[in-house]
VEXDREN-2710 file (C-alpha; in Angstrom, 1 decimal):
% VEXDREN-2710
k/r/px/py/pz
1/UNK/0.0/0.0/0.0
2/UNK/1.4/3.3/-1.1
3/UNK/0.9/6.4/1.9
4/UNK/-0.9/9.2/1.9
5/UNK/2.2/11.3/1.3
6/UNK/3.6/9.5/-1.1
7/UNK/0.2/9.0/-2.9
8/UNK/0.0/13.5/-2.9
9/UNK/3.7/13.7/-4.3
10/UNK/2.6/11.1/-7.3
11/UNK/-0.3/13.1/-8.0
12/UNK/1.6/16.7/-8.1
13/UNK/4.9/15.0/-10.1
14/UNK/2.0/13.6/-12.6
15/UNK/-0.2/16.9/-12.5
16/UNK/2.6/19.0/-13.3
17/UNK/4.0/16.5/-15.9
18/UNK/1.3/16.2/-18.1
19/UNK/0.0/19.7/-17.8
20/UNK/3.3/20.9/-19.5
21/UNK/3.4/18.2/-22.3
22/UNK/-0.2/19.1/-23.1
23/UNK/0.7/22.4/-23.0
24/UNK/3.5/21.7/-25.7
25/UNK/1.6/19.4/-27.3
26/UNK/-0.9/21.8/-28.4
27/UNK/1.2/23.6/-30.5
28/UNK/2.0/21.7/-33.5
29/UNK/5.6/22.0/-33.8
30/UNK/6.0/20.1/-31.1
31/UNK/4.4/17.2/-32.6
32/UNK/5.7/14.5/-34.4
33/UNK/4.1/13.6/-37.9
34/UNK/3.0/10.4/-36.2
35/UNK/1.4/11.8/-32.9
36/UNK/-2.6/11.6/-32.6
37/UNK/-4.4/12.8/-29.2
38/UNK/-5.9/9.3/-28.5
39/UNK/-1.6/8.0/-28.0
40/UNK/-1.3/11.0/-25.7
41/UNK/-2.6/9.1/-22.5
42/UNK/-0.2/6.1/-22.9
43/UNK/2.8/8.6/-23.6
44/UNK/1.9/10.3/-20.5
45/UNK/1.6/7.2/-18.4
46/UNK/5.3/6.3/-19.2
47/UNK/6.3/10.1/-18.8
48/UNK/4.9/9.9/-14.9
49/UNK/6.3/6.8/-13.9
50/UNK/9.6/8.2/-15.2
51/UNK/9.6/11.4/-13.5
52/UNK/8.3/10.1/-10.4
53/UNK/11.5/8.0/-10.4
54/UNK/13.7/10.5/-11.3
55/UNK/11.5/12.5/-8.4
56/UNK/12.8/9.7/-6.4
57/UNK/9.5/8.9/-4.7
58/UNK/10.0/5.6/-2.7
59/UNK/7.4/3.1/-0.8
60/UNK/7.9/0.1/0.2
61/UNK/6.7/-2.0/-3.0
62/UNK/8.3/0.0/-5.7
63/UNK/5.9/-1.5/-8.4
64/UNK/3.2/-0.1/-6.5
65/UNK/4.1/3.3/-6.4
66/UNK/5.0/3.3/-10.0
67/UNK/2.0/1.9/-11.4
68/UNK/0.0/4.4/-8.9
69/UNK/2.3/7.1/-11.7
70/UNK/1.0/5.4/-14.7
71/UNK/-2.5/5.1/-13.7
72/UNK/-2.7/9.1/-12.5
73/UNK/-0.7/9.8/-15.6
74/UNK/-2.8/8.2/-18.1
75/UNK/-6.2/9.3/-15.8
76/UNK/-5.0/12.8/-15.8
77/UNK/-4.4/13.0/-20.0
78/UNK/-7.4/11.3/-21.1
79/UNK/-9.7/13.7/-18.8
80/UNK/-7.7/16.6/-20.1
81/UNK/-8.1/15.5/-23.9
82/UNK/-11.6/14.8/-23.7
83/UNK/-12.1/18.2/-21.8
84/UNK/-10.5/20.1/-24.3
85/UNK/-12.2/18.1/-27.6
86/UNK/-9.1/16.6/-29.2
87/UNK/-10.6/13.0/-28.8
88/UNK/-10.0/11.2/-32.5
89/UNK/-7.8/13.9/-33.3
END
């Protein structure tokens, strides 16, 4: 089980994550010619789970606390794609 502290800093490293790639990401130089909105939530997943170890964020099961990354990563994107109407994009 991950703690309550632990569980904040995850959320904050993976808020502050994907608010900046989205923010790049909506400008189209930033995009690659193979980049669609729907991969967005997968890259971001990977993006949190790598920042939140390079954030060095520890629990006592790793795994855990990494795949707590991914899941607010990937949550986090899709709400803020669907939000802003780039679904299918």
């Amino acid at each position: 089980m991950i703690s309550a502290k632990n569980m904040d800093r995850v959320s904050l490293v993976c808020h502050a994550t994907v608010a900046n790639m989205f923010a790049m990401f909506c400008n189209e130089k930033y995009r690659g010619e193979n980049f669609t909105w729907d991969k967005f939530p997968k890259m971001m997943a990977g993006q949190c789970r790598s920042q939140v170890f390079m954030a060095d964020i520890r629990g006592k099961n790793q795994n855990e606390v990494f795949e707590h990354a991914e899941k607010t990563g990937f949550d986090i994107a899709k709400h803020m794609v669907e939000t802003a109407g780039f679904k299918n994009e």
